[in-house]
N, CA, C and O of each residue as an XYZ file, in Angstrom:
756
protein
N     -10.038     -0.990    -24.436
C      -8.842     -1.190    -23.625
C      -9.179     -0.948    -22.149
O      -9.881      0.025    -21.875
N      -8.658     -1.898    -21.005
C      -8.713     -1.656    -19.953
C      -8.248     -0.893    -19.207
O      -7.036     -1.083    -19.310
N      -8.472      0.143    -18.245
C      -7.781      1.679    -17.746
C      -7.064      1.134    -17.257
O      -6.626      2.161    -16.739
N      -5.953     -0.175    -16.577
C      -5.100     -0.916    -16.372
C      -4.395     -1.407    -17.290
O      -3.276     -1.563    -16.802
N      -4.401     -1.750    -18.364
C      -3.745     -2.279    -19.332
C      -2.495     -2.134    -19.190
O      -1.940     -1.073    -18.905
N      -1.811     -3.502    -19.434
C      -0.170     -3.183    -19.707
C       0.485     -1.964    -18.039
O       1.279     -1.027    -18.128
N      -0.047     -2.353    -17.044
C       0.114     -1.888    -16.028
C       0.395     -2.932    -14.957
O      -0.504     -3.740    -14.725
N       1.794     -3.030    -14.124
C       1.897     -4.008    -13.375
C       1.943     -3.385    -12.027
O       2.759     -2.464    -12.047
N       1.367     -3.533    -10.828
C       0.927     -3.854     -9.515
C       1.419     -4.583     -8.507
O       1.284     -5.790     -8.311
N       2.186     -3.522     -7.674
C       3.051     -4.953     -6.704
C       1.851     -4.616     -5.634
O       1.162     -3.634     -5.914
N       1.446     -5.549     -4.086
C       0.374     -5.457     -3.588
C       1.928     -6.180     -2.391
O       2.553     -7.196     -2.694
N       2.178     -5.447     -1.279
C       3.271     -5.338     -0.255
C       2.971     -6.173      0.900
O       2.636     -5.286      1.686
N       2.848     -7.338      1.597
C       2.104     -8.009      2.283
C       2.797     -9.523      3.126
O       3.293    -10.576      2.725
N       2.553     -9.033      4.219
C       3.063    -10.284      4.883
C       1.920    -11.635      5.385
O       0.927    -12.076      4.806
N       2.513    -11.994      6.593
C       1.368    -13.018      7.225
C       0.524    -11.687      8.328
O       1.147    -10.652      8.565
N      -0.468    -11.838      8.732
C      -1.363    -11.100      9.682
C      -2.134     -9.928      8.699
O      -2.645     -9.110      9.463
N      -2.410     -9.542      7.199
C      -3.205     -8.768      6.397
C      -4.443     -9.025      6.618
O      -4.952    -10.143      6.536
N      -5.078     -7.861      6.954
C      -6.488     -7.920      7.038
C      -7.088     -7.945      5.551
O      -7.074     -7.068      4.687
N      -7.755     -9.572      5.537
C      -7.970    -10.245      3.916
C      -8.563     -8.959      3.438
O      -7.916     -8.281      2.639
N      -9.721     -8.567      3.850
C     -10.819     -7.920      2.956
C      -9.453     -6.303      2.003
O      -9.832     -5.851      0.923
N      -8.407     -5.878      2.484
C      -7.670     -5.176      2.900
C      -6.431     -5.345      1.482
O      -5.679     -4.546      0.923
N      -6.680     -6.580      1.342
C      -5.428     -7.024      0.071
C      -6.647     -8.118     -0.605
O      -5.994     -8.571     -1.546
N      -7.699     -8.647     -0.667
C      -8.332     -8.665     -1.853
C      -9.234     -8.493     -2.517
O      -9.450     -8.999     -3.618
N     -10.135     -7.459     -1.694
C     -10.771     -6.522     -2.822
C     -10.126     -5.732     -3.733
O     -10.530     -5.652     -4.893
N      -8.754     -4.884     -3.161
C      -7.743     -4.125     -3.994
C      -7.115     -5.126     -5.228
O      -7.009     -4.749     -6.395
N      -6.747     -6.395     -4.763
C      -6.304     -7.059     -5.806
C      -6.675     -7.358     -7.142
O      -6.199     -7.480     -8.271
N      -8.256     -7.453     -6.202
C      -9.563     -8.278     -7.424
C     -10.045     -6.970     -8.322
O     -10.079     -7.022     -9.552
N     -10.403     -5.832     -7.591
C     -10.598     -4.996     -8.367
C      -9.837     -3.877     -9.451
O     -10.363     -3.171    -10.312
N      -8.096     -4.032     -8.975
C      -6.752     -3.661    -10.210
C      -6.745     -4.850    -11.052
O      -6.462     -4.838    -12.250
N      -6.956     -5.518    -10.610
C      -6.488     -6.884    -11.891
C      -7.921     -6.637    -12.740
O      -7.539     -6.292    -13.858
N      -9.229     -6.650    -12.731
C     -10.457     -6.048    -13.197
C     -10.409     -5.181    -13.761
O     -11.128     -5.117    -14.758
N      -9.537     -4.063    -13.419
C      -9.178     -2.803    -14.665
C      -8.258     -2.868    -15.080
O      -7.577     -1.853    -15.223
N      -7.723     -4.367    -15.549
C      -6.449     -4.796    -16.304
C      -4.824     -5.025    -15.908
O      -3.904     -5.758    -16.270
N      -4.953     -4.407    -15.357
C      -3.370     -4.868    -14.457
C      -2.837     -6.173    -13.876
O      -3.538     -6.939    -13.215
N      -1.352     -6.411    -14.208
C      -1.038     -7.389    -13.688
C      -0.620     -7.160    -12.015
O      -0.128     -6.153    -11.506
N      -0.935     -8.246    -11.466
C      -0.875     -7.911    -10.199
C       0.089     -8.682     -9.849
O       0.182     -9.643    -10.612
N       1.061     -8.673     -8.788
C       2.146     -9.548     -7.809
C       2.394     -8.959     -6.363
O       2.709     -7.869     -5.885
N       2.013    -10.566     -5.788
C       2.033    -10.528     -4.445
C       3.319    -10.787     -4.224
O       4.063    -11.747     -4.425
N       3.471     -9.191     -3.540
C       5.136     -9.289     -2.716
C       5.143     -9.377     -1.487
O       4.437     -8.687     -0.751
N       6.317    -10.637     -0.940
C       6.032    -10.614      0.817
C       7.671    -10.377      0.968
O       8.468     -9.917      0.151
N       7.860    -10.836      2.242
C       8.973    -11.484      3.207
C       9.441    -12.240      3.130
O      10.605    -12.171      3.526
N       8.969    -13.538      2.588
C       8.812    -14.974      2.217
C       8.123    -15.240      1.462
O       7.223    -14.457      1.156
N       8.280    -16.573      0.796
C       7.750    -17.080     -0.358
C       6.921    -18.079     -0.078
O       6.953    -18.581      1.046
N       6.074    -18.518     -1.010
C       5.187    -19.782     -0.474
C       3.517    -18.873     -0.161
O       2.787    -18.285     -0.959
N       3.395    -19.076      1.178
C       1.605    -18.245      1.063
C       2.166    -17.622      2.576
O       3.045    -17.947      3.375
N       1.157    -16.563      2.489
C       0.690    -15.736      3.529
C      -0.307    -15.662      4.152
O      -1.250    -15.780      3.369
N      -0.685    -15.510      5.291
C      -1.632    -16.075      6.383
C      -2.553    -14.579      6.260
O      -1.868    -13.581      6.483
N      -4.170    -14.293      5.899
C      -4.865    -13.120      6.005
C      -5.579    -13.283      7.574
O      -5.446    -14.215      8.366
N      -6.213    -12.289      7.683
C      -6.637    -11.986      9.039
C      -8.108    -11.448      8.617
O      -8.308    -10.861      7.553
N      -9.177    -11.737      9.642
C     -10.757    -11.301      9.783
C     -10.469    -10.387     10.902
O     -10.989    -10.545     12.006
N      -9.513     -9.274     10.588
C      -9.431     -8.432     12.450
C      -9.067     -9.427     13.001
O      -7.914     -9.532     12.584
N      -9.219    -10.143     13.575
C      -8.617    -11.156     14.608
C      -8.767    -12.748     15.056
O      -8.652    -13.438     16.069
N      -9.113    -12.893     13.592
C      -9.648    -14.816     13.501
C      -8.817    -14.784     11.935
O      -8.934    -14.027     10.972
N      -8.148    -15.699     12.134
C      -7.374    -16.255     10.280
C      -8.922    -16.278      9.574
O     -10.088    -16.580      9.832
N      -7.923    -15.646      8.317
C      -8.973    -16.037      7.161
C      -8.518    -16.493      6.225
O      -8.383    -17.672      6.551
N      -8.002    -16.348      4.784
C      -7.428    -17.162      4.199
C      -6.012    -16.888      3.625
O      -5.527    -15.757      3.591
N      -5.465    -17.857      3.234
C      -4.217    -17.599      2.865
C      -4.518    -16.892      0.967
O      -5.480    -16.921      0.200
N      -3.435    -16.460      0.909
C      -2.766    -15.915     -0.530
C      -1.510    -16.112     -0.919
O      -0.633    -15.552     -0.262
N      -1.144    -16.915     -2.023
C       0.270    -17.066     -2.420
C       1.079    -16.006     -2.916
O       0.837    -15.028     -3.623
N       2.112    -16.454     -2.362
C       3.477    -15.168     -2.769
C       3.635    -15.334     -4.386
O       3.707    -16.390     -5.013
N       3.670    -13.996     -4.886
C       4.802    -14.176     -6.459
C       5.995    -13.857     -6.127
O       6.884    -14.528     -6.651
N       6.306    -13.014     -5.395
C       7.995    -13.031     -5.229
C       8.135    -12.217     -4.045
O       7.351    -11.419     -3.532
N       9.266    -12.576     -3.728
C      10.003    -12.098     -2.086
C      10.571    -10.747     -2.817
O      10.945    -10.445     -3.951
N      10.425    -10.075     -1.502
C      11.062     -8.391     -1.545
C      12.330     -8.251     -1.979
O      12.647     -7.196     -2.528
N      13.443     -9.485     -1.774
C      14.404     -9.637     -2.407
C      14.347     -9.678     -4.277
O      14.956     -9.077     -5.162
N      13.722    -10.288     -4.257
C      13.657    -10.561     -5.766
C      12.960     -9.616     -6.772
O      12.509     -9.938     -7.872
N      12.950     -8.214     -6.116
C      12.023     -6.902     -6.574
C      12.568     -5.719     -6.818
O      13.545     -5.480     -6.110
N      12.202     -4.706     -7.754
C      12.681     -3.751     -7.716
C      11.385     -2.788     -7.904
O      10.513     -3.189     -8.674
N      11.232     -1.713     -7.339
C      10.102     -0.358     -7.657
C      10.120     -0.758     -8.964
O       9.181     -1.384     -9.456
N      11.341     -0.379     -9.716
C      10.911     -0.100    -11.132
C      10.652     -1.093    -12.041
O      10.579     -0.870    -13.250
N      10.433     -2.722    -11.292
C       9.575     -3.861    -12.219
C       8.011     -3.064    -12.358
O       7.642     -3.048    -13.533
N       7.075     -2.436    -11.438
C       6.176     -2.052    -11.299
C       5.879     -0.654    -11.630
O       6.784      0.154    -11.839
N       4.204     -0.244    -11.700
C       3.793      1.365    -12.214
C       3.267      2.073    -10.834
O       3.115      3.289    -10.715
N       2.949      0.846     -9.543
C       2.404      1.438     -8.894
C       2.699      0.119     -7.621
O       3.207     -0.945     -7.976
N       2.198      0.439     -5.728
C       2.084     -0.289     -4.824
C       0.941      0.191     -4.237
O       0.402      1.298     -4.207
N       0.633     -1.149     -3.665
C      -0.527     -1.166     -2.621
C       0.061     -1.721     -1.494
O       1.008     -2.506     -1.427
N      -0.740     -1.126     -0.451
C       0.033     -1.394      0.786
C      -1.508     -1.961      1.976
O      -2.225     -1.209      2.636
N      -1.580     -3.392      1.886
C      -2.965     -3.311      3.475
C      -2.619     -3.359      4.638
O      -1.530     -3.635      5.140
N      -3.754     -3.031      5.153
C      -3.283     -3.163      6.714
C      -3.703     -4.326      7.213
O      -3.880     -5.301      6.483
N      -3.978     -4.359      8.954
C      -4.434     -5.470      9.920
C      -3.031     -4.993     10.484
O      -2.115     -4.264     10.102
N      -3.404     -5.966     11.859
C      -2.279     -5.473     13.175
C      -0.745     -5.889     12.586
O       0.220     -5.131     12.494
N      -0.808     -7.260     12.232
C       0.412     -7.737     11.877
C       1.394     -7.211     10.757
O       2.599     -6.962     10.705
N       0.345     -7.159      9.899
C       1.312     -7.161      8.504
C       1.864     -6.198      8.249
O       2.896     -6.326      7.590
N       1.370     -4.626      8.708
C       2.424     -3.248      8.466
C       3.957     -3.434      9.672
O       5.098     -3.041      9.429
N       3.434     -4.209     11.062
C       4.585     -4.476     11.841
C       5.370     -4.854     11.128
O       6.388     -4.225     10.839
N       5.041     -6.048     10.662
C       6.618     -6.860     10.312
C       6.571     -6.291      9.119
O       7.772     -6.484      8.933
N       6.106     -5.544      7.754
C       6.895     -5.198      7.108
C       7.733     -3.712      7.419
O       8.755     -3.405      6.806
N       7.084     -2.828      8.519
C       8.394     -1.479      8.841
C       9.262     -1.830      8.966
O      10.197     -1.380      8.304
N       9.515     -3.245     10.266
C      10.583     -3.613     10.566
C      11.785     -3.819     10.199
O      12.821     -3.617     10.834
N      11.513     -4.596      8.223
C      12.362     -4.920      7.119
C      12.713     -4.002      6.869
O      12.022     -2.986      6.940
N      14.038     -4.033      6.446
C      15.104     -2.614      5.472
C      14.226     -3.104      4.505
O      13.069     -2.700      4.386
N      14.708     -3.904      3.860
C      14.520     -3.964      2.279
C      12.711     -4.027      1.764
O      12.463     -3.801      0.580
N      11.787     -4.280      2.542
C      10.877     -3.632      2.900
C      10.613     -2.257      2.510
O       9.727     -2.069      1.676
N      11.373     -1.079      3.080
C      10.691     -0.317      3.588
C      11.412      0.629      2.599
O      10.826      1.642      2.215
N      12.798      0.304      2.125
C      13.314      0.706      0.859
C      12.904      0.336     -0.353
O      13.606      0.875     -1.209
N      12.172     -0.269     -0.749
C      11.112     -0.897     -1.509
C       9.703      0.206     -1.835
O       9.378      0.949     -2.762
N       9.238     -0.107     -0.764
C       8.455      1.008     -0.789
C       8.737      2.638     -0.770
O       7.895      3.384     -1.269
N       9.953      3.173     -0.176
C      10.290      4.160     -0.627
C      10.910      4.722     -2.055
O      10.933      5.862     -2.520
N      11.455      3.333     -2.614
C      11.616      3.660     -4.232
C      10.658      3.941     -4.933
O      10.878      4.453     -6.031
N       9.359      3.695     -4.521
C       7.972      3.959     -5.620
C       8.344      5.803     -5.159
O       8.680      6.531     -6.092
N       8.266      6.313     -3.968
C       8.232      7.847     -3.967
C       9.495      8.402     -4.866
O       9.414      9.475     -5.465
N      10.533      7.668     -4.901
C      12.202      8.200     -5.397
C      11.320      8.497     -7.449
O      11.199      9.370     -8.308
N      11.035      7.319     -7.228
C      10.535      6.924     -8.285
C       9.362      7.640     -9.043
O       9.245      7.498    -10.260
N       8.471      8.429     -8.292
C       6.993      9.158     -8.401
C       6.122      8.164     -9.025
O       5.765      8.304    -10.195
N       5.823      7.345     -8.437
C       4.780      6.307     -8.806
C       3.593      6.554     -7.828
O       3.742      7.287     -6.850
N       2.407      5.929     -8.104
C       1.605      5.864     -7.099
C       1.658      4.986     -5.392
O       2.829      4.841     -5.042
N       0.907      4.573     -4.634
C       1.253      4.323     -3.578
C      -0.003      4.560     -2.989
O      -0.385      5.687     -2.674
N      -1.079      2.856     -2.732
C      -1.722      3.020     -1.794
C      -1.787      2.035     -0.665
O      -1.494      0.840     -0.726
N      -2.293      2.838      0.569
C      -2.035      2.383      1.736
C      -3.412      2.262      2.788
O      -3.664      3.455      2.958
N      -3.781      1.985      3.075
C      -4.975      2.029      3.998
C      -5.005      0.913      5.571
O      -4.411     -0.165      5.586
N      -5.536      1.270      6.375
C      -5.620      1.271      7.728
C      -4.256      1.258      8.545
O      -3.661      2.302      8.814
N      -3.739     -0.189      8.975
C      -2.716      0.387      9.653
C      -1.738     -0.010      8.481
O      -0.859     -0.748      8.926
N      -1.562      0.296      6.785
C      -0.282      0.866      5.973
C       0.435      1.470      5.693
O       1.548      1.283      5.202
N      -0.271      2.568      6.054
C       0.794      3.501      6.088
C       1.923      3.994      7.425
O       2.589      5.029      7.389
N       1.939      2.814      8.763
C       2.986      2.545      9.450
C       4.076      2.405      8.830
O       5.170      2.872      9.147
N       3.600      1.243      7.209
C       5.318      1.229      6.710
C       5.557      2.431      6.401
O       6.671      2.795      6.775
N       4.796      3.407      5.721
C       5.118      4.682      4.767
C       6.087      5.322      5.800
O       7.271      5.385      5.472
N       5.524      6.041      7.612
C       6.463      6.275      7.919
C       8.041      6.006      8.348
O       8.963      6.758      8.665
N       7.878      4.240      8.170
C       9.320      3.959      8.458
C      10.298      3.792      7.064
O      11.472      3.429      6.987
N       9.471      4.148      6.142
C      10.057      4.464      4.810
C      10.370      6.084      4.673
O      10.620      6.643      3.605
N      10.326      6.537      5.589
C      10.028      8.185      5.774
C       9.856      8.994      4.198
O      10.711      9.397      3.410
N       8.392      9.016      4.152
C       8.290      9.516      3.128
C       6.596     10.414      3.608
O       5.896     10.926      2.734
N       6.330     10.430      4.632
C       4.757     10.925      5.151
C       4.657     12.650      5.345
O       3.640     13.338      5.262
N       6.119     13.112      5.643
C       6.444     14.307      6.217
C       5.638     15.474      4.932
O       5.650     15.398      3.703
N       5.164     16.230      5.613
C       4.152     17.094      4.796
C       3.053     16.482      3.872
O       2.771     17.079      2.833
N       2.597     15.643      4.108
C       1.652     14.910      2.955
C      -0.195     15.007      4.404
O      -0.462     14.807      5.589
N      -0.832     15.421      3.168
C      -2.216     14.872      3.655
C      -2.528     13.666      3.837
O      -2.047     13.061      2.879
N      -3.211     12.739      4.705
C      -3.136     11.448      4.823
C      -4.190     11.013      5.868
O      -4.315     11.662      6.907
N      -4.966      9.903      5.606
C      -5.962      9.445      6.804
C      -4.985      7.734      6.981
O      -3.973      7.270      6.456
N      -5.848      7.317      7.870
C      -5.757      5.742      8.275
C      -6.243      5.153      9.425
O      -5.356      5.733     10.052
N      -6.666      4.709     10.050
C      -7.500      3.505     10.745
C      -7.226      4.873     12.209
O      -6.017      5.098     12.268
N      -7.719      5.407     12.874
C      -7.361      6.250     13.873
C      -6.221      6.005     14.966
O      -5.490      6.845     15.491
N      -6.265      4.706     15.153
C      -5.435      3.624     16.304
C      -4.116      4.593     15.949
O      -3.633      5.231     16.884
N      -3.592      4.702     14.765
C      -1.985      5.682     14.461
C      -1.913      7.049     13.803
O      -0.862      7.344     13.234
N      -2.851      7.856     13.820
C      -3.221      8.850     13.845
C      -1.818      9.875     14.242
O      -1.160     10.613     13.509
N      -1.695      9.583     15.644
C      -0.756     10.091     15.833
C       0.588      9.695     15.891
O       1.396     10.623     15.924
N       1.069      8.461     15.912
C       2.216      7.974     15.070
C       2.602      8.798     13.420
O       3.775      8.806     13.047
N       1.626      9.374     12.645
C       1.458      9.323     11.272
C       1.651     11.442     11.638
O       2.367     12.175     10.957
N       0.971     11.807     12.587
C       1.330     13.342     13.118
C       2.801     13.597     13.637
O       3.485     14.613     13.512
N       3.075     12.504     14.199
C       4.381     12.982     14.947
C       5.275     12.592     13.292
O       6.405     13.076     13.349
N       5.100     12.103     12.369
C       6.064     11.887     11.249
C       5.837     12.876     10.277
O       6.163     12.688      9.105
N       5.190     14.141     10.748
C       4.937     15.065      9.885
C       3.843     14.722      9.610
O       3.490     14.872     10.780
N       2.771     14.323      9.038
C       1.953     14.257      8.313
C       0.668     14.888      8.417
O       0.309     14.648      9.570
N      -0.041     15.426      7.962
C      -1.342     16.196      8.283
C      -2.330     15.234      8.058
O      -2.800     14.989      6.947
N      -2.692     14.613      9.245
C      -3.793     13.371      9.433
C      -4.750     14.184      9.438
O      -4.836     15.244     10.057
N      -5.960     13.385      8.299
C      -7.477     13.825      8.547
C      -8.174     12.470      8.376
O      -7.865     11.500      7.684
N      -9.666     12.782      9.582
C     -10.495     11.739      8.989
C     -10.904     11.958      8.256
O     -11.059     13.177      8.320
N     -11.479     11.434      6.977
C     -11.657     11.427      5.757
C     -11.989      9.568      5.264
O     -11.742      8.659      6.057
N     -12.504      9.341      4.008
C     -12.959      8.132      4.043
C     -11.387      7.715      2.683
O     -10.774      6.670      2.466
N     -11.287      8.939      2.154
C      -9.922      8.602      0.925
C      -9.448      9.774      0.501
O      -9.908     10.700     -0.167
N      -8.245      9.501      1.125
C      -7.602     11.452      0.746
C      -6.255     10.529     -0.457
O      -5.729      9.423     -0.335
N      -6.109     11.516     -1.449
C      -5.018     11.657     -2.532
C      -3.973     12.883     -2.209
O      -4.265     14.077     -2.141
N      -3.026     12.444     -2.076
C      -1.957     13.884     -1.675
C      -1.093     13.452     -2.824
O      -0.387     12.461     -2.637
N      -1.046     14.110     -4.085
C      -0.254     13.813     -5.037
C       0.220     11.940     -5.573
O       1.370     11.553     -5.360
N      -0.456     11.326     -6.004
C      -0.270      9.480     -5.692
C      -0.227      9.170     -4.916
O       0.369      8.095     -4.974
N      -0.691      9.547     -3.331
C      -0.136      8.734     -2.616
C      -2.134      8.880     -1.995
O      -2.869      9.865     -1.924
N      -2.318      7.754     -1.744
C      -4.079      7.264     -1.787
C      -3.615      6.386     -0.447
O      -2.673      5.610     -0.282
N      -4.857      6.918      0.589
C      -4.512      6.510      1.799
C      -6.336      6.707      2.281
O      -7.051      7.708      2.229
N      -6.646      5.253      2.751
C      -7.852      5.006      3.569
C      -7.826      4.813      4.479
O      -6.758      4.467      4.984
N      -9.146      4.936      5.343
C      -8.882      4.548      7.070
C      -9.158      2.631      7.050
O      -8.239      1.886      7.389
N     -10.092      2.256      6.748
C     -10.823      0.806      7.286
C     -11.530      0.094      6.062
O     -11.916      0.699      5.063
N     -11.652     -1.274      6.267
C     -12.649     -1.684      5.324
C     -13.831     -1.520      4.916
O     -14.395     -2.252      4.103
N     -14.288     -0.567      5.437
C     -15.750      0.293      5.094
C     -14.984      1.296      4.199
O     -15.781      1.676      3.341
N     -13.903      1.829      4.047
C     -13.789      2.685      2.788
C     -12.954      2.225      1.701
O     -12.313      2.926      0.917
N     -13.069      0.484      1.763
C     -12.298      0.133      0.467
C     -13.092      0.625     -0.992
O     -12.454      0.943     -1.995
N     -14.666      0.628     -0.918
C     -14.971      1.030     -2.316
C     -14.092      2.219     -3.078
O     -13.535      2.053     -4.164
N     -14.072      3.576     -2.223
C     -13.820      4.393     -2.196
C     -12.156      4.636     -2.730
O     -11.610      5.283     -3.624
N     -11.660      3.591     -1.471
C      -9.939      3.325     -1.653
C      -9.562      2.604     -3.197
O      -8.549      2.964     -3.796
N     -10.562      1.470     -3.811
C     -10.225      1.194     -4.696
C     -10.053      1.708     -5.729
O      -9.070      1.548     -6.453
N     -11.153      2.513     -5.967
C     -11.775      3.430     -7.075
C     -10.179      4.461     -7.092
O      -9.489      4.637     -8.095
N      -9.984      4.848     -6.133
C      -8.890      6.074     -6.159
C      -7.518      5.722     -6.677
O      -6.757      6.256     -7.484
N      -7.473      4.739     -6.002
C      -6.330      3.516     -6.437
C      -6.069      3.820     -7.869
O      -5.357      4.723     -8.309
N      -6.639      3.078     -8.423
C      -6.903      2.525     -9.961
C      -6.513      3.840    -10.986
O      -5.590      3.948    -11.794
N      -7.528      4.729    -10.640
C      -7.451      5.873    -10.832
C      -6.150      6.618    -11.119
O      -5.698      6.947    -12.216
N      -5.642      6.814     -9.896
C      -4.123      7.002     -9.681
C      -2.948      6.049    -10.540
O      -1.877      6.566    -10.861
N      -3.277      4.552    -10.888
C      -2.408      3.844    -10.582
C      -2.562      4.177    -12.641
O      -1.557      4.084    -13.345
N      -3.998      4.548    -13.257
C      -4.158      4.902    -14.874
C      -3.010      6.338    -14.782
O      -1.940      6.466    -15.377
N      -3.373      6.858    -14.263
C      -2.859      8.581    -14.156
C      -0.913      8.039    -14.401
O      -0.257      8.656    -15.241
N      -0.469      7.282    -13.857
C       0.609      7.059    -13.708
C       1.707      7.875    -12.794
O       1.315      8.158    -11.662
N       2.885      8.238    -13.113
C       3.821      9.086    -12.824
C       3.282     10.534    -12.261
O       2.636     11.243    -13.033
N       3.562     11.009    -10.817
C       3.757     12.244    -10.117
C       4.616     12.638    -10.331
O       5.490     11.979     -9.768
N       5.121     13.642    -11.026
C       6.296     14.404    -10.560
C       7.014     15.047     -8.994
O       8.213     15.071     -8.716
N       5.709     15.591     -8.024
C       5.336     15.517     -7.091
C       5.410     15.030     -5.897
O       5.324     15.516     -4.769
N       5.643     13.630     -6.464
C       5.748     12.434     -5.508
C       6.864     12.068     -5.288
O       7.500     11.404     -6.107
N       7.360     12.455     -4.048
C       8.963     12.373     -3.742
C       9.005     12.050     -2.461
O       8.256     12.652     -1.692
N      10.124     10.762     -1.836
C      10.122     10.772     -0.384
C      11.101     12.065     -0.179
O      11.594     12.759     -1.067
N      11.265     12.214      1.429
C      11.429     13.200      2.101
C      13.280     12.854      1.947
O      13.882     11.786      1.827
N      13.831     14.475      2.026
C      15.029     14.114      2.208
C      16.009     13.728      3.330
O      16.242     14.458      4.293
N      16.469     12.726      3.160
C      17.146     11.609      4.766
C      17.962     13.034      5.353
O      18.613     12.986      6.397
C-alpha cells in the first residue's frame, strides 16, 4: 500500500507559481499515492513562473468556490511573487486555507506561501521558515521565523526556496500519512 493511499490533496495556486514550487510537490504526493487537485481562482489553466520568465501552464480541477477543507486530508501551498499575492487577497481563498487549521489537517507552504497563511491568520505562535524576502512580514504576524531548510510546527511544513523542495517534499508526505493534529488550530479572530 502506498503511504498516500486513499488520501486526497488540494495543491492552492494561481497564475504567477513558481513551477518547480507546485510540481515537484504534486509529482511526488501523487507518487506516494494520493489524489491530487489543482485548486485556483479560476478555472481552465494557470500560468507557472521560472522566478521571472513563464514556464508552463497547469490545469485547474476546481475553483476555490467549488471546495471545501473537508473534501481533502491535507494543502499545499507554492510560492513565486505572484501567486501567494493574489491568493491573500481572496476571502474565500484564505478561508479555505484556514479551514485545514479549524480542521487540524496538515498544511504545506514554502517560499513566498505562507503570505497566504498570514492573511488566513493562523501563523501567530508557530515556528516557521520561508524565502527571507518576508521574514519579517511572517514576525510581525507572530510567528517565530527561522532559517532552516524545513521546519514542522505541529502539520504545518514550511520551506524557504527551491533548493529545499527535496526536503519540503519528504516532510509533506510524511505529515500529509500522519494525518490529523489535534494541535493544529488557527488563531483565535
Amino acid at each position: 500500500m502506498s503511504r498516500l493511499e486513499n488520501k486526497k490533496i488540494a495543491i492552492l495556486a494561481t497564475d504567477g507559481f513558481e513551477e518547480s514550487e507546485l510540481i515537484q510537490p504534486r509529482d511526488e504526493i501523487k507518487n506516494a499515492g494520493a489524489e491530487i487537485c489543482i485548486v485556483s481562482l479560476k478555472s481552465g489553466e494557470i500560468q507557472g513562473m521560472k522566478h521571472f520568465d513563464k514556464g508552463q501552464k497547469v490545469k485547474v480541477d476546481k475553483t476555490v468556490d467549488e471546495v471545501s477543507a473537508s473534501d481533502f486530508n491535507g494543502l499545499v501551498i507554492p510560492g513565486g511573487l505572484f501567486n501567494p499575492d493574489a491568493l491573500r487577497a481572496n476571502e474565500k481563498a484564505t478561508k479555505f486555507v484556514r479551514d485545514f487549521f479549524e480542521q487540524h489537517k496538515p498544511v504545506a507552504a514554502i517560499c513566498h506561501g505562507p503570505q497566504v497563511l498570514i492573511c488566513a491568520d493562523v501563523v501567530k505562535g508557530r515556528k516557521m521558515t520561508s524565502v527571507p524576502n518576508i521574514q519579517t512580514d511572517l514576525k510581525n504576524a507572530g510567528a517565530n521565523w527561522v532559517d532552516e531548510e524545513c521546519v514542522c510546527d505541529s502539520g504545518l511544513v514550511t520551506s524557504r526556496t527551491p533548493k529545499d523542495l527535496d526536503a519540503f517534499c519528504a516532510k509533506a508526505i510524511e505529515e500529509f500519512a500522519e494525518g490529523k493534529h489535534d494541535d493544529q488550530v488557527a488563531n483565535a479572530a
